[in-house]
Predicted model as a PDB file, atoms N, CA, C, CB and O in Angstrom, pLDDT in the B-factor column:
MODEL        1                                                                  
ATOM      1  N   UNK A   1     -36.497 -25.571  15.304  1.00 56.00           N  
ATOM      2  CA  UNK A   1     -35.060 -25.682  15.152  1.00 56.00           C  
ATOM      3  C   UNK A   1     -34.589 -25.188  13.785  1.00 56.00           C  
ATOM      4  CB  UNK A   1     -34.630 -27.116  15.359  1.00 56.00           C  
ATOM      5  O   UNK A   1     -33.452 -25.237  13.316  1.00 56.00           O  
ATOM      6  N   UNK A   2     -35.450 -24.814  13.373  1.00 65.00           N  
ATOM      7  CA  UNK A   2     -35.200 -24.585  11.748  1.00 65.00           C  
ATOM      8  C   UNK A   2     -34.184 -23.104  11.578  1.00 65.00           C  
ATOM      9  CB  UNK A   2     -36.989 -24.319  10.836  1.00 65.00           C  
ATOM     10  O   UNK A   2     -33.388 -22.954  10.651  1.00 65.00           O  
ATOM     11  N   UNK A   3     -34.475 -21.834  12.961  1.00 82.00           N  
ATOM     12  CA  UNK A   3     -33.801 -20.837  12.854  1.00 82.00           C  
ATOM     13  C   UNK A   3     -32.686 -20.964  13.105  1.00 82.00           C  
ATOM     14  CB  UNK A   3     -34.158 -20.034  13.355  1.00 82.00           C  
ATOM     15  O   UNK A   3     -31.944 -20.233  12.448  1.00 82.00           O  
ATOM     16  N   UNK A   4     -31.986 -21.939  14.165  1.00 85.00           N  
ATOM     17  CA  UNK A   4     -31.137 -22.390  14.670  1.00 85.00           C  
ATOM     18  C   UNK A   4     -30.285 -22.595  13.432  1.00 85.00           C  
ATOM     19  CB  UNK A   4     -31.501 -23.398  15.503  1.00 85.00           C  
ATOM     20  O   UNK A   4     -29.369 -21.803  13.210  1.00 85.00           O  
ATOM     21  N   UNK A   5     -30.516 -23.553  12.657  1.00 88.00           N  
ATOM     22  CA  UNK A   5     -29.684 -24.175  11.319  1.00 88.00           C  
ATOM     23  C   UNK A   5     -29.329 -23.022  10.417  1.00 88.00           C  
ATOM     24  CB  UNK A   5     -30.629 -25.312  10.357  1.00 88.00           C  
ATOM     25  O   UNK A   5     -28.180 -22.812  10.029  1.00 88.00           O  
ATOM     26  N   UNK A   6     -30.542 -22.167  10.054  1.00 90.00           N  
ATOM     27  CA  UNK A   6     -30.092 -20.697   9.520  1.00 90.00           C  
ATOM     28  C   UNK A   6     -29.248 -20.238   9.822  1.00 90.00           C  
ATOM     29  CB  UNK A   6     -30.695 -19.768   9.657  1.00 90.00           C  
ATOM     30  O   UNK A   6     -28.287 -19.891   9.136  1.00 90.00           O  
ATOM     31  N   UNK A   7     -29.483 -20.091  11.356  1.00 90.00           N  
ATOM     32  CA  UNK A   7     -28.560 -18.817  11.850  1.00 90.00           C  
ATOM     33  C   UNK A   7     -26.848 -19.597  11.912  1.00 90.00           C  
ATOM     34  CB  UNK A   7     -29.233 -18.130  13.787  1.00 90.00           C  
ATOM     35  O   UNK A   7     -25.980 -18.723  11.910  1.00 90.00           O  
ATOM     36  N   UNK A   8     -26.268 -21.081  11.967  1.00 91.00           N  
ATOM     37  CA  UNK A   8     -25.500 -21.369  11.543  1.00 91.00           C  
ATOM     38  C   UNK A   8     -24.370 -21.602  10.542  1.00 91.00           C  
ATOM     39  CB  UNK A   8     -25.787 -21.575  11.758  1.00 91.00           C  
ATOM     40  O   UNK A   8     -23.151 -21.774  10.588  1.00 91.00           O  
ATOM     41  N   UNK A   9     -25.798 -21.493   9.169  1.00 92.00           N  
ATOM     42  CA  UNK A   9     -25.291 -21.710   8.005  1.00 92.00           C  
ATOM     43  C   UNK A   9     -25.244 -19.816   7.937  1.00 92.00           C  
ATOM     44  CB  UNK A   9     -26.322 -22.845   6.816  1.00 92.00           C  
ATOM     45  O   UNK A   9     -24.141 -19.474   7.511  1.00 92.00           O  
ATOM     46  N   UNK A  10     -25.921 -18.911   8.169  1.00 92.00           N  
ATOM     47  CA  UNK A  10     -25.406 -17.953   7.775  1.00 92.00           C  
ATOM     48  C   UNK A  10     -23.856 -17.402   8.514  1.00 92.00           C  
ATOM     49  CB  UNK A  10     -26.490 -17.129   7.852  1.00 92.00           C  
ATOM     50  O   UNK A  10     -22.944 -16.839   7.909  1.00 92.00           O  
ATOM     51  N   UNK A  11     -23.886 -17.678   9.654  1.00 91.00           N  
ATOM     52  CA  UNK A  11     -22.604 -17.593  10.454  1.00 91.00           C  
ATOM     53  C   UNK A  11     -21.250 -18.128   9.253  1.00 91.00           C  
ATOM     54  CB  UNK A  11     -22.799 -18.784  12.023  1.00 91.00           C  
ATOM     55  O   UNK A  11     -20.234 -17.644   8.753  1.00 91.00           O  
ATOM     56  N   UNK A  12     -21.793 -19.025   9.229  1.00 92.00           N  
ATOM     57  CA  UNK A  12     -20.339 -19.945   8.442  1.00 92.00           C  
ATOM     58  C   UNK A  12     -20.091 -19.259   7.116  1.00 92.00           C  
ATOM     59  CB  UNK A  12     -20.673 -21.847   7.999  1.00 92.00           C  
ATOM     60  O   UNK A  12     -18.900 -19.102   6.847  1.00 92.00           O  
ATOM     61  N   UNK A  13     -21.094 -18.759   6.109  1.00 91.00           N  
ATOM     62  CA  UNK A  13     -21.369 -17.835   5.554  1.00 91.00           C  
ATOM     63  C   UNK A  13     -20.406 -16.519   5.217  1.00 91.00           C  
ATOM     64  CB  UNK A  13     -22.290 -17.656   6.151  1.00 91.00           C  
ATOM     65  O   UNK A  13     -19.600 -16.277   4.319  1.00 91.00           O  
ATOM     66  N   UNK A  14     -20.885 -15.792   6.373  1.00 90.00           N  
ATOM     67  CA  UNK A  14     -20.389 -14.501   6.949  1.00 90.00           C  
ATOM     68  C   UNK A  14     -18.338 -15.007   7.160  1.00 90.00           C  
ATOM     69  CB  UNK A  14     -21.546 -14.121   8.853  1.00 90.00           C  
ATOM     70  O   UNK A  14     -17.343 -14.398   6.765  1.00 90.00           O  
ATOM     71  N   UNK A  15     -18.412 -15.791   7.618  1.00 88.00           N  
ATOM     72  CA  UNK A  15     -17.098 -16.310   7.680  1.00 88.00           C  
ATOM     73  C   UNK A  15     -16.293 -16.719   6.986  1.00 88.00           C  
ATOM     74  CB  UNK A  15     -17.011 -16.944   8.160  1.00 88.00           C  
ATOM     75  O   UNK A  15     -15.102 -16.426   6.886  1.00 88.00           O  
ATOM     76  N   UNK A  16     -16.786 -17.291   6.564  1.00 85.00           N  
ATOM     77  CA  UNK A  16     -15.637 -17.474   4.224  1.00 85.00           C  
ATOM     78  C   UNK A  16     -15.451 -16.359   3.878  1.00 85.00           C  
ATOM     79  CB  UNK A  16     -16.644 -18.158   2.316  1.00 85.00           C  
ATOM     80  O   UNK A  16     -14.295 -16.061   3.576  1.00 85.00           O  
ATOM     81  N   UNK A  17     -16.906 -14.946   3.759  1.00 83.00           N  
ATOM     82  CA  UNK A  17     -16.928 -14.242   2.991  1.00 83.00           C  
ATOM     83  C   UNK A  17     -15.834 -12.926   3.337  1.00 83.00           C  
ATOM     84  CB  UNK A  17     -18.262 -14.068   2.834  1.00 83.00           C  
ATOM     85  O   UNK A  17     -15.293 -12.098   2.604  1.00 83.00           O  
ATOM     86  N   UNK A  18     -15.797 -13.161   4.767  1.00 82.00           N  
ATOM     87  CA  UNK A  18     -15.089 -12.068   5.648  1.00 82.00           C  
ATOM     88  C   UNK A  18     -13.801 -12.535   6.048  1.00 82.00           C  
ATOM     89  CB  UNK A  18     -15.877 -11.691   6.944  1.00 82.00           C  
ATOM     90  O   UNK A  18     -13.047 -11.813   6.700  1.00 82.00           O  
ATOM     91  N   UNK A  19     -13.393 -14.097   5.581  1.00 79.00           N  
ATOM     92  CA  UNK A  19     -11.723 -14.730   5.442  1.00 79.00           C  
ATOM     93  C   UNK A  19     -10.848 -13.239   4.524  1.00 79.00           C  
ATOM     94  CB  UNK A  19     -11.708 -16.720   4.086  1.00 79.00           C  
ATOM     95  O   UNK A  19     -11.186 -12.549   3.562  1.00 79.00           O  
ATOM     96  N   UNK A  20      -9.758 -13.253   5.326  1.00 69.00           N  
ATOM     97  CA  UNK A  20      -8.350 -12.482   4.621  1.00 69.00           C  
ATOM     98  C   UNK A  20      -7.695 -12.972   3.638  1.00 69.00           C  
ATOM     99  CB  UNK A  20      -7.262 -12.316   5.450  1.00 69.00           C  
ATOM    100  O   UNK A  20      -7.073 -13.982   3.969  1.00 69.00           O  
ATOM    101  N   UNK A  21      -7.552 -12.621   2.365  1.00 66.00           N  
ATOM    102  CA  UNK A  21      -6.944 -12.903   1.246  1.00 66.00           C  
ATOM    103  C   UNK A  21      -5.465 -13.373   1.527  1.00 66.00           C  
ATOM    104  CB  UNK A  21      -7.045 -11.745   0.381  1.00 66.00           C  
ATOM    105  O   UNK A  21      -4.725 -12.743   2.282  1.00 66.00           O  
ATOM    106  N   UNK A  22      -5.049 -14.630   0.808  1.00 67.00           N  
ATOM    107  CA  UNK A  22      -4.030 -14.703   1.299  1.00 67.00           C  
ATOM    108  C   UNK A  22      -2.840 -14.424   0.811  1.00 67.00           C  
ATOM    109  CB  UNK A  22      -4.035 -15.528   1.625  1.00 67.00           C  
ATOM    110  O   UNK A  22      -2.786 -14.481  -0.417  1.00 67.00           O  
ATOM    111  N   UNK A  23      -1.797 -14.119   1.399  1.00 68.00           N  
ATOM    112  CA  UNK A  23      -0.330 -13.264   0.796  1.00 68.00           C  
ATOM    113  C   UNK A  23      -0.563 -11.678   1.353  1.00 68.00           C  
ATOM    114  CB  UNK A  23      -0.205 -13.243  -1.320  1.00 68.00           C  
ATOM    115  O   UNK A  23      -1.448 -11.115   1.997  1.00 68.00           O  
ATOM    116  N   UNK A  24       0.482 -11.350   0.858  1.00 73.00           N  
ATOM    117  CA  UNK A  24       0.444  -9.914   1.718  1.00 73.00           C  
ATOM    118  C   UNK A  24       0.665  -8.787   0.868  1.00 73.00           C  
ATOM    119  CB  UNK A  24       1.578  -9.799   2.876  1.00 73.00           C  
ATOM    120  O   UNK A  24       0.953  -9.062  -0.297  1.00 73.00           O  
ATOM    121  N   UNK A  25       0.584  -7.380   1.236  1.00 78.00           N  
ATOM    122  CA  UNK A  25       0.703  -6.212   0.728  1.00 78.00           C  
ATOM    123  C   UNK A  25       1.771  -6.284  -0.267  1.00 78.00           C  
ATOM    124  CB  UNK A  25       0.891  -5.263   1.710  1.00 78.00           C  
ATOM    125  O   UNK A  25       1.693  -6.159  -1.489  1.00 78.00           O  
ATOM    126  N   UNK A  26       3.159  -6.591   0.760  1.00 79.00           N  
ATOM    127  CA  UNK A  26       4.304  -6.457   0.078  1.00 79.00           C  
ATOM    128  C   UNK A  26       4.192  -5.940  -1.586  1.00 79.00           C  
ATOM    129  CB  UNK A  26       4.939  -7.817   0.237  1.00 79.00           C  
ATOM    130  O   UNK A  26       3.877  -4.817  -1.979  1.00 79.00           O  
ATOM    131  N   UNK A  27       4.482  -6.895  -2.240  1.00 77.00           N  
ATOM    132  CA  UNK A  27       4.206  -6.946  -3.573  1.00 77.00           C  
ATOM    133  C   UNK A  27       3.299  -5.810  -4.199  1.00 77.00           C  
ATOM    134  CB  UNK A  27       3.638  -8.194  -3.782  1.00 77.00           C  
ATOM    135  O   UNK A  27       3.952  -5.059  -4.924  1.00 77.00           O  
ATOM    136  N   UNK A  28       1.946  -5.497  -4.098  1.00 77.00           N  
ATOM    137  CA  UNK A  28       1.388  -5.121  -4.227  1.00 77.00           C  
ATOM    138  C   UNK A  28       2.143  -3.452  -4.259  1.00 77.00           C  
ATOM    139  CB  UNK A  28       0.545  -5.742  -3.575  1.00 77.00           C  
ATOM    140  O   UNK A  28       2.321  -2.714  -5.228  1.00 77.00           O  
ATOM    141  N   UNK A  29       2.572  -3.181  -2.399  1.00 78.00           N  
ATOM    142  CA  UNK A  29       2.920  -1.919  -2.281  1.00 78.00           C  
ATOM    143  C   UNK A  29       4.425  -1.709  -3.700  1.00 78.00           C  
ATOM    144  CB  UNK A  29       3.364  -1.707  -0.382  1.00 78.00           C  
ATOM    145  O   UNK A  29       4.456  -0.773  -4.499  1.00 78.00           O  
ATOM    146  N   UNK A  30       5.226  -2.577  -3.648  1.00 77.00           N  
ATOM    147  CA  UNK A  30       6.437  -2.503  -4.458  1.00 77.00           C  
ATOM    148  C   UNK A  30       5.845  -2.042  -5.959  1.00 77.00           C  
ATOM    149  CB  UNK A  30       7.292  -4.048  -4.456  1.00 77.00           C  
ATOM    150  O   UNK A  30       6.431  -1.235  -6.681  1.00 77.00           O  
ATOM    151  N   UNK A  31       4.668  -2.654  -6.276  1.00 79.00           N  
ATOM    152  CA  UNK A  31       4.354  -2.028  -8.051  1.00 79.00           C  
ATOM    153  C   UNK A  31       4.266  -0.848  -7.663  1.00 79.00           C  
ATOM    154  CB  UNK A  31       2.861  -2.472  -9.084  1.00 79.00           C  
ATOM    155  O   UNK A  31       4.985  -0.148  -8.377  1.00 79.00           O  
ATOM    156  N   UNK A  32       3.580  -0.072  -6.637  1.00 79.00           N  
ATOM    157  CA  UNK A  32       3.135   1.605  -6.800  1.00 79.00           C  
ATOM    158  C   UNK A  32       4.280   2.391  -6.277  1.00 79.00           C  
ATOM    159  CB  UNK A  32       1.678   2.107  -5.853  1.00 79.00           C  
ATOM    160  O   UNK A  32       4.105   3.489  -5.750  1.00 79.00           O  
ATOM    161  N   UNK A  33       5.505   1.819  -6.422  1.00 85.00           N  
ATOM    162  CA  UNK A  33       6.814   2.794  -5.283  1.00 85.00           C  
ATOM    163  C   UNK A  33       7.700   2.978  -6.914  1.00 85.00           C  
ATOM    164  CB  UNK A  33       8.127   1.415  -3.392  1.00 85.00           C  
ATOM    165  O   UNK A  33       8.268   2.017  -7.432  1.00 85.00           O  
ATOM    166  N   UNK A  34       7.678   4.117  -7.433  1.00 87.00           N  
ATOM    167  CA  UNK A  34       7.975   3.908  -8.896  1.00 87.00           C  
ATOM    168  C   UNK A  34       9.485   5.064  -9.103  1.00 87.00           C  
ATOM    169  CB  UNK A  34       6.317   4.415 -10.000  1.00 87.00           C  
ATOM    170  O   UNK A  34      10.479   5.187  -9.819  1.00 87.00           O  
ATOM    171  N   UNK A  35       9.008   5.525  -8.285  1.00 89.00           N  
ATOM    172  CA  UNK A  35      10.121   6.730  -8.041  1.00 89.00           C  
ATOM    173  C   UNK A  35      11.916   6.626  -7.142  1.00 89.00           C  
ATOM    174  CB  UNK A  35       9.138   7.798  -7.062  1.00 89.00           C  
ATOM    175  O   UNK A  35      11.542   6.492  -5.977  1.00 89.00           O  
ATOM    176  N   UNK A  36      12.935   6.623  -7.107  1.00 91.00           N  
ATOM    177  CA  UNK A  36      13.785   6.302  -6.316  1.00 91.00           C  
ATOM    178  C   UNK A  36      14.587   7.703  -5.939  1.00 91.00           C  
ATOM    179  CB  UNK A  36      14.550   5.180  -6.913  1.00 91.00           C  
ATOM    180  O   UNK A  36      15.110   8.424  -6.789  1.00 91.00           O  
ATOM    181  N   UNK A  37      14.588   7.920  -4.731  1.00 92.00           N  
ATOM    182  CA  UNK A  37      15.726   8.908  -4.437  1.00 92.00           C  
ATOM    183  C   UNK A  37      16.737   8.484  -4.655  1.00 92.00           C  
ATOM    184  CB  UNK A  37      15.879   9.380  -3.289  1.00 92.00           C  
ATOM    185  O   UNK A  37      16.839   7.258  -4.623  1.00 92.00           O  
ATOM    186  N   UNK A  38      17.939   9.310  -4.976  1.00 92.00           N  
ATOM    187  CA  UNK A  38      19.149   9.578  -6.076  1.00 92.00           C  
ATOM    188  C   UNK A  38      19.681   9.210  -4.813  1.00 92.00           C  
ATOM    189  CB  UNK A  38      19.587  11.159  -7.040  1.00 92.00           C  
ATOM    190  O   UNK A  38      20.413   8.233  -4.657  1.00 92.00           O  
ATOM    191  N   UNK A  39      19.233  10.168  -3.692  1.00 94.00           N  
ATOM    192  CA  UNK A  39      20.678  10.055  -2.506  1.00 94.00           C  
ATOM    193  C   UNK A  39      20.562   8.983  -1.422  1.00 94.00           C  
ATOM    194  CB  UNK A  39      20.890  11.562  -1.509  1.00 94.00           C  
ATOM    195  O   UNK A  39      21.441   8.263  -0.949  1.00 94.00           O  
ATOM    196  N   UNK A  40      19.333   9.055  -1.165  1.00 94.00           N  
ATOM    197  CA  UNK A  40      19.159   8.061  -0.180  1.00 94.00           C  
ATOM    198  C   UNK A  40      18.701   6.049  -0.765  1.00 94.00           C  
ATOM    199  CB  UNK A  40      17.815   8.907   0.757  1.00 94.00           C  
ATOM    200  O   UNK A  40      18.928   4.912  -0.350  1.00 94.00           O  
ATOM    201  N   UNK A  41      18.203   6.504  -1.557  1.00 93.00           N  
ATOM    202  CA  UNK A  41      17.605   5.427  -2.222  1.00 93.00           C  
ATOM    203  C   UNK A  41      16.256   5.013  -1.850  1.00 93.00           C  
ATOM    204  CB  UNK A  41      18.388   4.386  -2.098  1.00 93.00           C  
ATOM    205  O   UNK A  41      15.791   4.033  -2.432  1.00 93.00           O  
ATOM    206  N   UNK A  42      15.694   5.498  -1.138  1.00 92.00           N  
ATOM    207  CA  UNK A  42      14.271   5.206  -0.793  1.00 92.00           C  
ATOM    208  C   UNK A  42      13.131   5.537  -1.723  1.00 92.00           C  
ATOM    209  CB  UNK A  42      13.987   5.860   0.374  1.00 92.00           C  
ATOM    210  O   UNK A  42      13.047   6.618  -2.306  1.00 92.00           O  
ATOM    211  N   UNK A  43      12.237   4.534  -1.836  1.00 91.00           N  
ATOM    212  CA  UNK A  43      11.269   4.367  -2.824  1.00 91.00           C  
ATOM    213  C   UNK A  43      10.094   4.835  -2.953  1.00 91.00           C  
ATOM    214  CB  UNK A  43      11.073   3.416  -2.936  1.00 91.00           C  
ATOM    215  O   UNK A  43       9.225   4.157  -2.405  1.00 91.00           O  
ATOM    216  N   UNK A  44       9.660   6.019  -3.636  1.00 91.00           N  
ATOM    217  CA  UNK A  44       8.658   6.584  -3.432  1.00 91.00           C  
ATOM    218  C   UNK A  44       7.705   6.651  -4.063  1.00 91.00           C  
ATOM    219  CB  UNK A  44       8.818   7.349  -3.250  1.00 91.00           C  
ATOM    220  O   UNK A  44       8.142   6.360  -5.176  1.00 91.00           O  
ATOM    221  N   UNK A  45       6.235   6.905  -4.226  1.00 90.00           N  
ATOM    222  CA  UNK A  45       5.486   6.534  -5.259  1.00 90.00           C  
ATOM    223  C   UNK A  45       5.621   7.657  -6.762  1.00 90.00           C  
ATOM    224  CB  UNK A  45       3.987   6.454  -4.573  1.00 90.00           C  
ATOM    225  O   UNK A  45       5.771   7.240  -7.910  1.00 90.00           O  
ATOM    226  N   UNK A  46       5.514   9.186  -6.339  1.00 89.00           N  
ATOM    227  CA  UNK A  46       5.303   9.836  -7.282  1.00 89.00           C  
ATOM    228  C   UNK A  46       6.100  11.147  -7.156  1.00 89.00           C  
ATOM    229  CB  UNK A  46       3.983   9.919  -7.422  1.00 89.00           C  
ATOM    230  O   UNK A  46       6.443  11.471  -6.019  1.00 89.00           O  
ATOM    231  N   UNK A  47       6.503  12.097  -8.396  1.00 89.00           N  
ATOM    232  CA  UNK A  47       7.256  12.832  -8.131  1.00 89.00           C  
ATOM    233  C   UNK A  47       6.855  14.149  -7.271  1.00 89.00           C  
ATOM    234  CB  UNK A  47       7.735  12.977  -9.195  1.00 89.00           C  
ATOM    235  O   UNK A  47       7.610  14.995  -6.793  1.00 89.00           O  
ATOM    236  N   UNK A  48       5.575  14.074  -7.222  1.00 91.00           N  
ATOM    237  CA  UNK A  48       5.295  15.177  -6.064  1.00 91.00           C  
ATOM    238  C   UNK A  48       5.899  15.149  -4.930  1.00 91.00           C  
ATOM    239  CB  UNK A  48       4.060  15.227  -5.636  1.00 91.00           C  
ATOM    240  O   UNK A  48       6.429  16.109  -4.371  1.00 91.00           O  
ATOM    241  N   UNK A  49       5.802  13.350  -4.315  1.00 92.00           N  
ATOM    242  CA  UNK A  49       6.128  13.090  -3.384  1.00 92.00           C  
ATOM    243  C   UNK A  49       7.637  13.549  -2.837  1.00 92.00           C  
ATOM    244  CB  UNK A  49       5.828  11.980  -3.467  1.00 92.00           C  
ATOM    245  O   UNK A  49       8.146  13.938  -1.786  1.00 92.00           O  
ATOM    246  N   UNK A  50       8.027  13.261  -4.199  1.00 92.00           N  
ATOM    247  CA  UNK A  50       9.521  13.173  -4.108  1.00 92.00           C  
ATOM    248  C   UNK A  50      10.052  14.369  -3.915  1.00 92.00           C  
ATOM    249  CB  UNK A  50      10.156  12.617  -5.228  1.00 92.00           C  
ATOM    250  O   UNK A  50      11.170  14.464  -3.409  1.00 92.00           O  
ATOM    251  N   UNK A  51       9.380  15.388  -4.263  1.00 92.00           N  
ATOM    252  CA  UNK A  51       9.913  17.071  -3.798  1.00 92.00           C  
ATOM    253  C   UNK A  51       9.435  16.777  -2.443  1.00 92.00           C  
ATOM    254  CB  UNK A  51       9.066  18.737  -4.644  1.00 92.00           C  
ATOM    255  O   UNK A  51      10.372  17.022  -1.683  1.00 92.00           O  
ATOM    256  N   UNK A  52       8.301  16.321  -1.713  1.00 94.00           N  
ATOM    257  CA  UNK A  52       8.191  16.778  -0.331  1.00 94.00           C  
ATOM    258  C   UNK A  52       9.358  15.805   0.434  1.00 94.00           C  
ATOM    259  CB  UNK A  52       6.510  16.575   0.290  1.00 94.00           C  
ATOM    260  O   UNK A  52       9.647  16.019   1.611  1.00 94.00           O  
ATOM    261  N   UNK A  53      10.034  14.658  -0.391  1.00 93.00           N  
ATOM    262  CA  UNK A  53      10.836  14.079   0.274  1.00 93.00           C  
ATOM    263  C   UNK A  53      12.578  14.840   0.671  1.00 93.00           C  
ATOM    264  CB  UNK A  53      10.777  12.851  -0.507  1.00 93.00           C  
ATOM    265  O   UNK A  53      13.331  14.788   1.643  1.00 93.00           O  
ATOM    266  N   UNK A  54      12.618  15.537  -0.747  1.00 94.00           N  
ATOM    267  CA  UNK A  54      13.897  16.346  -0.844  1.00 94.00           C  
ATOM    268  C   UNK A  54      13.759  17.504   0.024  1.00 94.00           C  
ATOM    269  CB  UNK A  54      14.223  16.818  -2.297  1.00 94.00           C  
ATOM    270  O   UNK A  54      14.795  17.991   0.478  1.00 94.00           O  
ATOM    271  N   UNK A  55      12.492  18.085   0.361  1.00 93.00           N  
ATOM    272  CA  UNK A  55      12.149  19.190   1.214  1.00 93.00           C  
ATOM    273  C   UNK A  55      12.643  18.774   3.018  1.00 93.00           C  
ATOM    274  CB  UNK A  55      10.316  19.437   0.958  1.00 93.00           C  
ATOM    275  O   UNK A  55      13.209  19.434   3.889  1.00 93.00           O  
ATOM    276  N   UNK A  56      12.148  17.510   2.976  1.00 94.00           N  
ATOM    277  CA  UNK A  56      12.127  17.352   4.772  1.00 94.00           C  
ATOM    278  C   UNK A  56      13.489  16.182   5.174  1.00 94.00           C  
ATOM    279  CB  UNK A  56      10.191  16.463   5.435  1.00 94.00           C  
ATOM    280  O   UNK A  56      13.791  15.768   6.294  1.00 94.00           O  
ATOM    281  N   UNK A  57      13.977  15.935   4.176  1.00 95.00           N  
ATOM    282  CA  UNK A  57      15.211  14.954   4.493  1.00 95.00           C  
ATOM    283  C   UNK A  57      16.271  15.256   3.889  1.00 95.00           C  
ATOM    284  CB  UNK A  57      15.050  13.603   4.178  1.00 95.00           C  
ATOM    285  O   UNK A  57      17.278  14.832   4.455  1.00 95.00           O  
ATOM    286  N   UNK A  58      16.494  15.989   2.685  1.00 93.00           N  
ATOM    287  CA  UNK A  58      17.600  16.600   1.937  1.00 93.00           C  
ATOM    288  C   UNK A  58      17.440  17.941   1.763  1.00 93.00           C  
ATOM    289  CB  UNK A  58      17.793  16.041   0.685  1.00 93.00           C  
ATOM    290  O   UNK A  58      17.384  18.382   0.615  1.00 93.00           O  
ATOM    291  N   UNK A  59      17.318  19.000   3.137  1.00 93.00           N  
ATOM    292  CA  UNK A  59      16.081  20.404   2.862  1.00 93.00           C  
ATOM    293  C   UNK A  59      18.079  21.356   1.691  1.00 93.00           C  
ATOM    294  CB  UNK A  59      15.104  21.851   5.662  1.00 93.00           C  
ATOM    295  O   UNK A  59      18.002  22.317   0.925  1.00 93.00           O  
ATOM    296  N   UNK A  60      19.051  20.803   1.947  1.00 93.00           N  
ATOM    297  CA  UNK A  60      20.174  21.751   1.277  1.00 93.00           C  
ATOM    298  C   UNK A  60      20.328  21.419  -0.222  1.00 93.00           C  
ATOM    299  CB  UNK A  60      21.687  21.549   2.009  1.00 93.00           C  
ATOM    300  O   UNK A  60      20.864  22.184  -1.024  1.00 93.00           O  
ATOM    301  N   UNK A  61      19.646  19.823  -0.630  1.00 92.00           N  
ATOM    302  CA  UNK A  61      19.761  19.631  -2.108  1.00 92.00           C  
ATOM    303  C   UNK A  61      18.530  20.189  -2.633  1.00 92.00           C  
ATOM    304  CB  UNK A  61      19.954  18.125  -2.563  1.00 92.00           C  
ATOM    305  O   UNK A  61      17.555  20.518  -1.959  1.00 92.00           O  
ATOM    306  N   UNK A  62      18.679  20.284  -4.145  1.00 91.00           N  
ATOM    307  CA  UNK A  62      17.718  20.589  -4.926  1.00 91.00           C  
ATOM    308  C   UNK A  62      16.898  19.525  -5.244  1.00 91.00           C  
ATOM    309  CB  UNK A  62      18.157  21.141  -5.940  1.00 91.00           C  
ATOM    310  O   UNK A  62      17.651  18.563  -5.400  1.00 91.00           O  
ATOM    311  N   UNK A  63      15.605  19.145  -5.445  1.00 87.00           N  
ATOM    312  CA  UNK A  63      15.150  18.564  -5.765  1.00 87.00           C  
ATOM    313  C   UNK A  63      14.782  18.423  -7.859  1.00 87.00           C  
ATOM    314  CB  UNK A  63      14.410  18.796  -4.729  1.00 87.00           C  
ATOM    315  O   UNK A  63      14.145  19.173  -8.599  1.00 87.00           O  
ATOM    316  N   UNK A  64      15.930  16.464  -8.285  1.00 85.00           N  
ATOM    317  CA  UNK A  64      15.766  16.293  -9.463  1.00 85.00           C  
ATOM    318  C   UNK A  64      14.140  17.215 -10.514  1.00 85.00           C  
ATOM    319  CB  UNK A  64      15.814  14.680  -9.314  1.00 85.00           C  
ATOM    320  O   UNK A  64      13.025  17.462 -10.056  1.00 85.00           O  
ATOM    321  N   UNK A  65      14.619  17.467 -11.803  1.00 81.00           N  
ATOM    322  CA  UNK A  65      13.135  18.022 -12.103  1.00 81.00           C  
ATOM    323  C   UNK A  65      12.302  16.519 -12.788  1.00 81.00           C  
ATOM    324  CB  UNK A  65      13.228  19.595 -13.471  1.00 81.00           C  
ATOM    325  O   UNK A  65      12.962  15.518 -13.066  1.00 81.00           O  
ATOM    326  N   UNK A  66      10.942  16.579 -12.964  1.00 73.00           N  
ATOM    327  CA  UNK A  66      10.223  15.401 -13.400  1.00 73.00           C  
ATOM    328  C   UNK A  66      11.099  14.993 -14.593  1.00 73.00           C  
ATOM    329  CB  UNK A  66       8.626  15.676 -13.776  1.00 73.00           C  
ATOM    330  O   UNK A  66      11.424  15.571 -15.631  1.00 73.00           O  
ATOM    331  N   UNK A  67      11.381  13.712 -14.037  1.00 55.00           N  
ATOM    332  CA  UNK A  67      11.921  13.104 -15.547  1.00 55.00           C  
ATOM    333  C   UNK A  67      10.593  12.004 -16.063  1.00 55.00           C  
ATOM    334  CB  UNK A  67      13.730  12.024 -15.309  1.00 55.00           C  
ATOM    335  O   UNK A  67      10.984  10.963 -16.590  1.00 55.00           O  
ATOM    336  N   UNK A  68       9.688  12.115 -15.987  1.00 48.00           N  
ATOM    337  CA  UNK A  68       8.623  11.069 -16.228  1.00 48.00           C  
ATOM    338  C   UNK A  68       8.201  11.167 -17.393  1.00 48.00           C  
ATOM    339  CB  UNK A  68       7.521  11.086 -15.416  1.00 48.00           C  
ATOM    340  O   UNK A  68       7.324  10.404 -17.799  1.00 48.00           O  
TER     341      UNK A  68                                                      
ENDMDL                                                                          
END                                                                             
């Protein structure tokens, strides 16, 4: 019976270690969104991004130059 108890305690084990942290992305994602479109207001991480954003949703404005 001795494998039996092993194979329990490692189960339970495996199961703390593989528990989900608790709280959520949210937060997390909000520190890396650093950038804001002027027109729309949507939050983007970086200014590369932000030209491909002015490209496919504002394709008639110019896209701001890096102010970083």
């Amino acid at each position: 019976m001795t494998r039996g108890k092993q194979k329990i305690e490692a189960q339970r084990k495996n199961a703390e270690k593989n528990q989900k942290g608790k709280g959520s992305q949210l937060e997390a994602r909000a520190v890396g969104l650093k950038v804001i479109c002027p027109i729309c207001k949507a939050q983007i991480a970086n200014q590369n991004q932000l030209v491909d954003h002015y490209g496919s949703k504002h394709p008639k404005e110019k896209a701001p130059s890096n102010s970083e």
